[in-house]
C-alpha positions as CSV (number, residue, x, y, z in Angstrom):
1,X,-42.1,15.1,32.1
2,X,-43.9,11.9,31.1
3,X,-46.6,13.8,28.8
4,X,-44.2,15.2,26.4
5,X,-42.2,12.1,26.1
6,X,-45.5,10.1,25.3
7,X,-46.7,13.2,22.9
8,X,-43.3,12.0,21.3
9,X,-43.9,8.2,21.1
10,X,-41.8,7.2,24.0
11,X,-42.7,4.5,26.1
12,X,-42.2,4.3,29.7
13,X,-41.9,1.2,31.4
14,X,-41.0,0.0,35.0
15,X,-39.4,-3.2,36.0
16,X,-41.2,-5.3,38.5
17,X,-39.6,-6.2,41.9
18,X,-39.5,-10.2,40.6
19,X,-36.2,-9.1,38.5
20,X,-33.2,-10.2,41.2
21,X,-30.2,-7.8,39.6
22,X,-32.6,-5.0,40.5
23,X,-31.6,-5.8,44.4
24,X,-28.1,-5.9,43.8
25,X,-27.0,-3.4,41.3
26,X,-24.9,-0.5,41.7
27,X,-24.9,1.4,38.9
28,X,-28.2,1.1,37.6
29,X,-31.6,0.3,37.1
30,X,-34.7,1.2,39.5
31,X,-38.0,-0.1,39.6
32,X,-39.1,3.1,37.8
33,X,-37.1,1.8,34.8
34,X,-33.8,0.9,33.2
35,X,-30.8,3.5,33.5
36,X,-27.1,3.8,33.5
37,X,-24.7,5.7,35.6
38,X,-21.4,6.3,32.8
39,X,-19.5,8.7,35.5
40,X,-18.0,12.1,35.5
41,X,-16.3,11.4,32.5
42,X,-18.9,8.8,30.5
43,X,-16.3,5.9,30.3
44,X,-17.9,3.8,32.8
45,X,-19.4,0.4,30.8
46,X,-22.4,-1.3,31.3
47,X,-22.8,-3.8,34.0
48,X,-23.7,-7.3,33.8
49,X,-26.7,-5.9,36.3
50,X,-27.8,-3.5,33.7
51,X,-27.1,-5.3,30.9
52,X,-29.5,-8.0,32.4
53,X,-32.5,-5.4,33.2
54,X,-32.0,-4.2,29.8
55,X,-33.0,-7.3,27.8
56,X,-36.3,-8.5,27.5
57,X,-36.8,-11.6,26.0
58,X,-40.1,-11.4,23.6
């Protein structure tokens, strides 16, 4: 799947093991990148966890 995303201009990136909310979340984010888990319905919000893996600061 990654060769037509990049064919697209996606980037794919990881987050490294250093980042402490990836131990503890639980609903989101794996070393294999950011994600979010909305639930059955999609009304679930962000976490401070994934909010947290999310930003990058330049």
């Amino acid at each position: 799947m990654m060769l037509p995303l990049m064919h697209h201009g996606m980037v794919l990136m990881g987050l490294p093991y250093s980042e402490s909310s990836l131990h503890h979340t639980q609903s989101g984010g794996t070393p294999y990148g950011v994600s979010h888990y909305a639930g059955s319905n999609g009304t679930m919000a962000l976490s401070t966890d994934e909010k947290t893996l999310a930003y990058r600061p330049r």
